[in-house]
C-alpha positions in Angstrom: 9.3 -2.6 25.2 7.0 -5.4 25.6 6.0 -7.4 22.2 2.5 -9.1 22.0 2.7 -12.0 19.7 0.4 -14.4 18.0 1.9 -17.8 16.4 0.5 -19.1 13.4 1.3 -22.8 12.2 0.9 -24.1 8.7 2.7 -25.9 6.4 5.5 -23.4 5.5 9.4 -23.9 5.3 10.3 -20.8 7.1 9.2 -18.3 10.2 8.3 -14.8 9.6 7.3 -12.1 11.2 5.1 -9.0 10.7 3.6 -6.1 12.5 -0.2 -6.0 12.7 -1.9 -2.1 12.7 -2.5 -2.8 16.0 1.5 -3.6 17.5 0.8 -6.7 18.1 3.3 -9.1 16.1 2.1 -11.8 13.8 4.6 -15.1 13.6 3.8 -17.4 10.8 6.1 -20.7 11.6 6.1 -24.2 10.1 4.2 -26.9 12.3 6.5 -28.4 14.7 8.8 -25.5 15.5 9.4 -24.7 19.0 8.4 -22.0 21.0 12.4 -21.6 22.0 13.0 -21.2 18.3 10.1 -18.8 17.8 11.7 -16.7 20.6 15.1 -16.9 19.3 13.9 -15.7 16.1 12.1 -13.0 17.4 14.8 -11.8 19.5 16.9 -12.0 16.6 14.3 -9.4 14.6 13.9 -6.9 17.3 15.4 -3.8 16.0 13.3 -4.9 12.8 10.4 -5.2 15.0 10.9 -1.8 17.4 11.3 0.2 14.1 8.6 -1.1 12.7 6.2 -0.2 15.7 7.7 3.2 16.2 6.7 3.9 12.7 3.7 2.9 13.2 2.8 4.7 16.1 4.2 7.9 13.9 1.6 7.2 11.9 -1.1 7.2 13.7 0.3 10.2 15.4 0.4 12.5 12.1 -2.7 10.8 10.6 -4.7 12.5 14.4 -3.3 15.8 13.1 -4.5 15.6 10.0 -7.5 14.2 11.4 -9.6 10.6 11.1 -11.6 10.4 8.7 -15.5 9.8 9.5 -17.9 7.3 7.2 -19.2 10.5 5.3 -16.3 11.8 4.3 -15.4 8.9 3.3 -18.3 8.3 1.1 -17.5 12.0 -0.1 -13.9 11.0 -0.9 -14.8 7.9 -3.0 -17.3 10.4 -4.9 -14.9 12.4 -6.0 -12.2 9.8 -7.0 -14.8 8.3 -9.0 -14.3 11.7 -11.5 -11.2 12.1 -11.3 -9.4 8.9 -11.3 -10.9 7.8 -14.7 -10.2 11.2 -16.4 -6.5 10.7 -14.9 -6.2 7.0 -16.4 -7.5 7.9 -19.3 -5.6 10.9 -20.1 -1.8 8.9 -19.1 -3.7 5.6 -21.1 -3.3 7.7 -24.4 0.3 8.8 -23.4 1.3 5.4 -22.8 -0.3 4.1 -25.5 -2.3 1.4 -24.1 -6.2 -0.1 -23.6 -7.4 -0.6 -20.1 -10.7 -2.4 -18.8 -13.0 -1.8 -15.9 -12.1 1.0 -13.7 -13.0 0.5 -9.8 -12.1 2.0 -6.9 -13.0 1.5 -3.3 -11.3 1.8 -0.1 -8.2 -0.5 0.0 -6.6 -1.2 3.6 -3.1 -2.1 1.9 -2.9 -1.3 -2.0 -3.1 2.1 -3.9 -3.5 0.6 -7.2 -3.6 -3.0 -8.7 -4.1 -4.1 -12.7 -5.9 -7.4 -13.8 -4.3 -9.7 -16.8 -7.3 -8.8 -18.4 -6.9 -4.7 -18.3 -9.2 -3.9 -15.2 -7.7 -1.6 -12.8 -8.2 -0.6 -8.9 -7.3 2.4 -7.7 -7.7 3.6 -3.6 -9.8 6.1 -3.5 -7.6 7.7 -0.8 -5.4 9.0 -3.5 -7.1 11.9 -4.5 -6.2 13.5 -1.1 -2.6 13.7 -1.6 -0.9 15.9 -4.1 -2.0 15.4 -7.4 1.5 14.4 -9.0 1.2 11.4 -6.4 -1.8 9.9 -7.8 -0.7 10.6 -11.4 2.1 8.3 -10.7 0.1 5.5 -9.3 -2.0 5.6 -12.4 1.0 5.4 -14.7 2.4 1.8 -12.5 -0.6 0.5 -13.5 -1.1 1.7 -17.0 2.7 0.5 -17.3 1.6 -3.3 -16.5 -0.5 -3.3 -19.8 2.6 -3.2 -21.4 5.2 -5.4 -18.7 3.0 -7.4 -16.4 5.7 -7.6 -13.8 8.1 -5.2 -12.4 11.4 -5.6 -15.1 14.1 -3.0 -15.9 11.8 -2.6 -18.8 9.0 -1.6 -17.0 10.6 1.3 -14.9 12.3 2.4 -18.2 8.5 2.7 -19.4 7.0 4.5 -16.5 10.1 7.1 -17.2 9.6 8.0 -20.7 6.0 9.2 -19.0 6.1 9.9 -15.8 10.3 11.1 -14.9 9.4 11.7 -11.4 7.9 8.4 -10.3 10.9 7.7 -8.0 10.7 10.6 -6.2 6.6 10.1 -5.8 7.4 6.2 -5.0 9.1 7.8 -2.3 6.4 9.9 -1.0 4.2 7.2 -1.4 6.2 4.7 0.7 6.9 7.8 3.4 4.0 9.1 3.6 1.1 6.6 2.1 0.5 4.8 5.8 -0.1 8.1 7.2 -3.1 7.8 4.9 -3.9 4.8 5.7 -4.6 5.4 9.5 -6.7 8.0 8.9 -9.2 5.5 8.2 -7.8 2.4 10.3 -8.4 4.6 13.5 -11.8 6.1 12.7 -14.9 5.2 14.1 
């Protein structure tokens, strides 16, 4: 398989490598490493690499089945997970006990769901097209950082007492969530 590569320099300690949405392989290095030493590294990472790129191209595979999704329905998707996101958060908000802020949600190319310091919360608006137990535990993560602002044994053991399932929707999520993803990635 051939890789396409792009090298990026700055003032890091260590190389890394990632795989862009489209295959091509992004190297961030420290200045003054050598292109010998990026390829070593690389060669060293291609399983990793190969993997990564075959999932990928799964991806965009099922997300064609289930079929790209165009600027209007996309506009039609956000519409409707402006109702029902908030009536989701605040409904596990009261189980859990907590306050939150500012609700938003918008079309995220890499997140489902993030919470502020302050309370706000931002949900992907592509949630509300998978199964509905899926987005319910994306709300709870997030209501569960009002309480633990990190990810701590003590946070997990307060997503359970809610939300018993998570793992197996965390899961899902990670299996299936890029699938989701694409759909909009490869539109036009």
């Amino acid at each position: 398989m051939q890789i396409t590569y792009i090298i990026q320099k700055s003032r890091r300690r260590s190389i890394s490598v990632s795989v862009l949405s489209d295959n091509r392989v992004l190297v961030k290095a420290p200045y003054g490493t050598t292109e010998q030493r990026i390829q070593e590294f690389l060669v060293s990472k291609k399983s990793w690499i190969t993997k990564q790129i075959e999932k990928q191209n799964s991806q965009i595979q099922r997300a064609s089945e289930m079929g790209f999704l165009s600027a209007d329905e996309i506009k039609q998707i956000k519409k409707k997970a402006k109702k029902i996101i908030p009536e989701r958060v605040g409904y596990y908000a009261k189980c859990i006990g907590v306050t939150y802020g500012r609700i938003s949600i918008r079309l995220q190319s890499s997140r489902w769901g993030s919470c502020a310091a302050n309370g706000n919360l931002n949900f992907n608006c592509l949630l509300v097209l998978m199964p509905g137990e899926i987005l319910d535990s994306v709300v709870v993560h997030e209501l569960c950082h009002r309480k633990h602002m990190n990810h701590s044994k003590e946070f997990y053991a307060e997503i359970d007492k809610v939300f018993p399932d998570y793992k197996r929707c965390d899961n899902w999520l990670k299996e299936n969530g890029g699938v989701y993803m694409k759909r909009v990635q490869h539109s036009d």
